[in-house]
ROVOVEX-662174 format. One record per residue (C-alpha): residue number from 1; z, y, x. Coordinates in steps of 0.05 Angstrom, whole numbers, plus 32768, in hexadecimal, padded with zeros to 4 digits. Layout:
BEGIN
+-----+------+-------+------+
!   i !   up ! north ! east !
+-----+------+-------+------+
! NUM !    Z !     Y !    X !
...
+-----+------+-------+------+
***
This chain:
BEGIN
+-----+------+-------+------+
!   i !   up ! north ! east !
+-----+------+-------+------+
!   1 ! 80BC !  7D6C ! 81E9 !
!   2 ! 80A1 !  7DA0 ! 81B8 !
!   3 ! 80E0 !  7DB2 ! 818E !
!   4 ! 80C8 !  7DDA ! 814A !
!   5 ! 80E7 !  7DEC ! 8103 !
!   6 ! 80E1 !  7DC5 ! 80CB !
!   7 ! 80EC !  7DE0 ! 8087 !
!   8 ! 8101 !  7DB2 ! 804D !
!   9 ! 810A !  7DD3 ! 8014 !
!  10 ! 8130 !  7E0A ! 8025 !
!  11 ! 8158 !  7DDE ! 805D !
!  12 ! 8147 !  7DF1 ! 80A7 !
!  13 ! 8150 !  7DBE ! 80DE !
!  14 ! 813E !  7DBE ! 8128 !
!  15 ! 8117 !  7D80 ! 813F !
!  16 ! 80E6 !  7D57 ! 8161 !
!  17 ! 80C0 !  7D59 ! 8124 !
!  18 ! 80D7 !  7D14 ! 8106 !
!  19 ! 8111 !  7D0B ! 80D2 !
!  20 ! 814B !  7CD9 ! 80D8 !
!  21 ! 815B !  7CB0 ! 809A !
!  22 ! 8138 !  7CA4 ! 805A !
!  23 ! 8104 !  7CE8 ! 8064 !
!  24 ! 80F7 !  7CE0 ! 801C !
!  25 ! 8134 !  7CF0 ! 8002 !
!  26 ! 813E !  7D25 ! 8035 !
!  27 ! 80FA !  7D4B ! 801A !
!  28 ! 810D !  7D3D ! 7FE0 !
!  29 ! 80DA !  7D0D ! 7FBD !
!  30 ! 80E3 !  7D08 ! 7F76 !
!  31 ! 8107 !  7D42 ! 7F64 !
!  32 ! 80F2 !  7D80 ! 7F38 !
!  33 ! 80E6 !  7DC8 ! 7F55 !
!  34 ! 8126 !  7DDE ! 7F2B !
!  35 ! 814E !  7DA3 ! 7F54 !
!  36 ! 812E !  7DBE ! 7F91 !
!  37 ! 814A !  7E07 ! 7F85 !
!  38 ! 8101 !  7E22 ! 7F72 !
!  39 ! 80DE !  7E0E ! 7FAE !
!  40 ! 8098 !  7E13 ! 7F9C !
!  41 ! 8080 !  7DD7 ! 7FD0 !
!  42 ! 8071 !  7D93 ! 7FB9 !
!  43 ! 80A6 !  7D57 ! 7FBC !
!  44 ! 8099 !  7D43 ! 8004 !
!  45 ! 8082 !  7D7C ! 8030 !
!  46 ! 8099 !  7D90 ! 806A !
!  47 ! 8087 !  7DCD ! 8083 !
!  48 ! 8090 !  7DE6 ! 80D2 !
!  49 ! 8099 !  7E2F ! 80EE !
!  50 ! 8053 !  7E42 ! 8115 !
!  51 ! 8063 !  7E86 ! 8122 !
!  52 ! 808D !  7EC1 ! 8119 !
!  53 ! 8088 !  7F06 ! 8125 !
!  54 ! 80B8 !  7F4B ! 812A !
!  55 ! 809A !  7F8D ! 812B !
!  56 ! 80AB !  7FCF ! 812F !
!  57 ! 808F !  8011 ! 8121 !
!  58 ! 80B6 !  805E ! 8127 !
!  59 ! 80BC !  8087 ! 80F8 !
!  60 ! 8098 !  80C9 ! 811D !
!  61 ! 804D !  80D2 ! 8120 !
!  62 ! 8032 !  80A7 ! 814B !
!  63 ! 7FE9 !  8092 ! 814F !
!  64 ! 7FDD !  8040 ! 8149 !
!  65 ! 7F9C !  8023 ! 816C !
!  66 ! 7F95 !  7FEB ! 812B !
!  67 ! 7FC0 !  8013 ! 80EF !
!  68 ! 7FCF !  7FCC ! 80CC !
!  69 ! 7FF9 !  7FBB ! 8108 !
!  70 ! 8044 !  7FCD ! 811B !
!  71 ! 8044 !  8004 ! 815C !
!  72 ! 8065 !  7FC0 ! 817F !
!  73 ! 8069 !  7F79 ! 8170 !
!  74 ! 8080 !  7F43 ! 818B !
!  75 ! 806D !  7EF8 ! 8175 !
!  76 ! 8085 !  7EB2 ! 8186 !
!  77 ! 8053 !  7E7E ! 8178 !
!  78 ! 8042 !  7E36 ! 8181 !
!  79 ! 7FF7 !  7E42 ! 8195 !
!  80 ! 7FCB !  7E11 ! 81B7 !
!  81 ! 7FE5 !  7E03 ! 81F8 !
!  82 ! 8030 !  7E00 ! 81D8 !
!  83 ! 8060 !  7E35 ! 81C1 !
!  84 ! 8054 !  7E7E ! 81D7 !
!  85 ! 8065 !  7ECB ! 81D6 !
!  86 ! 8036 !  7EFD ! 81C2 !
!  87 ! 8051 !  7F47 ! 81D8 !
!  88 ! 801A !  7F80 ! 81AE !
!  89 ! 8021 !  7FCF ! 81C1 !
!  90 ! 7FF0 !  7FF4 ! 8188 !
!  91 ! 8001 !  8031 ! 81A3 !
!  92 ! 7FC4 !  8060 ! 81B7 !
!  93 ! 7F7F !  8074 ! 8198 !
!  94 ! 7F46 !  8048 ! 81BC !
!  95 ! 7F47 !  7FFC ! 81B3 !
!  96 ! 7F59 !  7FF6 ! 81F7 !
!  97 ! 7F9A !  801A ! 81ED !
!  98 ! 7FAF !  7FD7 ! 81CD !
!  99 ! 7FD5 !  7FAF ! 8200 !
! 100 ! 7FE0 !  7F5F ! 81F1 !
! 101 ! 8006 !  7F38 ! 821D !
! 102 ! 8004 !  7EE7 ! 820F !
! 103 ! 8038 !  7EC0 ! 823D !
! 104 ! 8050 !  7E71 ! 8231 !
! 105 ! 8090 !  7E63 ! 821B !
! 106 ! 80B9 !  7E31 ! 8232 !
! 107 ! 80D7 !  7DF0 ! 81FB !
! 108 ! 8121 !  7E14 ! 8204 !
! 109 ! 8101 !  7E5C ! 81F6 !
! 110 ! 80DC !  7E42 ! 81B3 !
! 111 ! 811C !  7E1B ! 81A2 !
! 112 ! 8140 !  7E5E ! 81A8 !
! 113 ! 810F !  7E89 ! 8181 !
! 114 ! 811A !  7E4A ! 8142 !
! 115 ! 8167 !  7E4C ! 8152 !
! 116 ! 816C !  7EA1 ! 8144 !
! 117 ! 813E !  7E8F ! 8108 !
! 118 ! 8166 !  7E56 ! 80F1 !
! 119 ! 81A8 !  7E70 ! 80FC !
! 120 ! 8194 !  7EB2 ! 80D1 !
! 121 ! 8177 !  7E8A ! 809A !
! 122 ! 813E !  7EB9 ! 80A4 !
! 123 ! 810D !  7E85 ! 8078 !
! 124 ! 813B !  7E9C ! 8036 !
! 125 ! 814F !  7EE7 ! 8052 !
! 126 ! 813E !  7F23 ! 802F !
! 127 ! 8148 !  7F68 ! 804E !
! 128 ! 8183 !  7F95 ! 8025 !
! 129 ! 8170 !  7FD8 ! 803F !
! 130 ! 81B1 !  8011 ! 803C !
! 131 ! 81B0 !  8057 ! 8042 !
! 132 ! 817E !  8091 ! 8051 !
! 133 ! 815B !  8097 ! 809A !
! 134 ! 813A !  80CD ! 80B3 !
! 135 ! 80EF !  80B1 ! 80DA !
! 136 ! 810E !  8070 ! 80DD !
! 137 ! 80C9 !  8053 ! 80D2 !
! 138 ! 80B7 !  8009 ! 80C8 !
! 139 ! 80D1 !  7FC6 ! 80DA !
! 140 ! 80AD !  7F8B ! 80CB !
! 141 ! 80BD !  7F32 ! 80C7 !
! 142 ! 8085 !  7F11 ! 80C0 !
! 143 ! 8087 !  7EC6 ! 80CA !
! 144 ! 805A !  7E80 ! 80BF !
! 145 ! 8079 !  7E43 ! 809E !
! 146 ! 803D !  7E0D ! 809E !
! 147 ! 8004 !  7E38 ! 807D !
! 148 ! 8035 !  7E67 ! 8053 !
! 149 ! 8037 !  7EA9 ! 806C !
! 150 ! 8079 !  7ED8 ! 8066 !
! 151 ! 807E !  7F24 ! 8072 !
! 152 ! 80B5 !  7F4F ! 8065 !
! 153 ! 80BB !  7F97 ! 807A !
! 154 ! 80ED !  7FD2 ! 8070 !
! 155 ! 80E8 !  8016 ! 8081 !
! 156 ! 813A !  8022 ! 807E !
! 157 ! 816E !  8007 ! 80A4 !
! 158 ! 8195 !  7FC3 ! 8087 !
! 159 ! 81D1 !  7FB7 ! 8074 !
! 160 ! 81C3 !  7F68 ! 8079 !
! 161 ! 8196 !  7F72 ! 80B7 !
! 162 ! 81C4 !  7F47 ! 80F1 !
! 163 ! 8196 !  7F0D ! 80E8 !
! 164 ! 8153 !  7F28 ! 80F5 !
! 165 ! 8173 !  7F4D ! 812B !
! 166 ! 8193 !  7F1A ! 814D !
! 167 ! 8147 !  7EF7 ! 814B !
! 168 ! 812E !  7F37 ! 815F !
! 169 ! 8155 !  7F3E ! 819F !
! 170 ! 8139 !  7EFA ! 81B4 !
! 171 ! 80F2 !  7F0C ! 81B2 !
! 172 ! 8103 !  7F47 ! 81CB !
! 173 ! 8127 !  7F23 ! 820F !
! 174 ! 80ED !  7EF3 ! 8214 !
! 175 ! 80B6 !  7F25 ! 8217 !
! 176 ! 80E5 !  7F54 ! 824B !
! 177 ! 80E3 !  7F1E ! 8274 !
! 178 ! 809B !  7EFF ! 8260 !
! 179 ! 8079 !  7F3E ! 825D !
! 180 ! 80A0 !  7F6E ! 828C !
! 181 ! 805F !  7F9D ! 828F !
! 182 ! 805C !  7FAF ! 824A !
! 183 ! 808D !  7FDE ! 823A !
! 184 ! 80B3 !  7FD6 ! 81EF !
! 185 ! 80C6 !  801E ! 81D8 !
! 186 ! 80DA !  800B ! 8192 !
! 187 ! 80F2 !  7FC7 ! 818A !
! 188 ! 812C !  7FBD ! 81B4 !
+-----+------+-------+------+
***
């Protein structure tokens, strides 16, 4: 069984992919975007998490094979074949200094990976960035919700940062032990 995130209007829940009840009134059918909080979806769509993505790139010089991607990534995705982690390294001159690992992930791993991003309400976060760093760099969420794309990325540290970190170490776990070969310098 596939488990995946469903958004409703603001509202995460963890399923099987069918609602319980009256699904109309759970979507909210008939109401106005104002009743809905702003949500700027139809009455009646749900929408479901296909991918999403943490990156991370330091603050010092450091040349990037593909300059439009973080110096590391790491993605969890349902692809094809069912969910799945995708572990980048852009770290080197020549295109094949570009190292992409693509390993399967189990039902309880994806469930996981929608549990850190439930549980931190990542769908509504927005980074609060505090203070003055030195080369800190730039960190990056990027995430899928049906065909609506979200990236966010700071280049300070947070003072409301727990959530994407605790979603952060997750990937981070799964590709340690998915992709033990590829070394992660920056996101840890």
């Amino acid at each position: 069984m596939r488990r995946v995130l469903r958004v409703v209007p603001f509202v995460l829940l963890l399923g099987s992919g069918a609602c319980t009840g009256d699904s109309s009134a759970q979507r909210g059918q008939g109401e106005t975007q104002a009743q809905r909080g702003g949500d700027p979806l139809p009455p009646g769509v749900e929408r479901e998490l296909q991918w999403v993505l943490v990156g991370r790139t330091p603050g010092k010089p450091l040349q990037l094979v593909d300059p439009a991607e973080s110096a590391e990534s790491i993605k969890a995705r349902l692809g094809s074949q069912g969910p799945e982690l995708v572990v980048v390294r852009n770290v080197g001159q020549a295109p094949e200094d570009r190292v992409e690992t693509v390993a399967p992930l189990t039902d309880e791993e994806w469930a996981a990976v929608l549990a850190a991003f439930q549980a931190g309400s990542l769908a509504s976060w927005e980074p609060s960035p505090s203070g003055e760093a030195v080369d800190w760099g730039e960190a990056l969420l990027h995430y899928a919700v049906g065909t609506q794309q979200t990236r966010k990325t700071w280049i300070r540290p947070l003072e409301n940062g727990e959530a994407v970190d605790a979603l952060s170490a997750k990937l981070v776990e799964l590709a340690r032990a998915k992709a033990p070969d590829l070394e992660l310098h920056y996101l840890r």
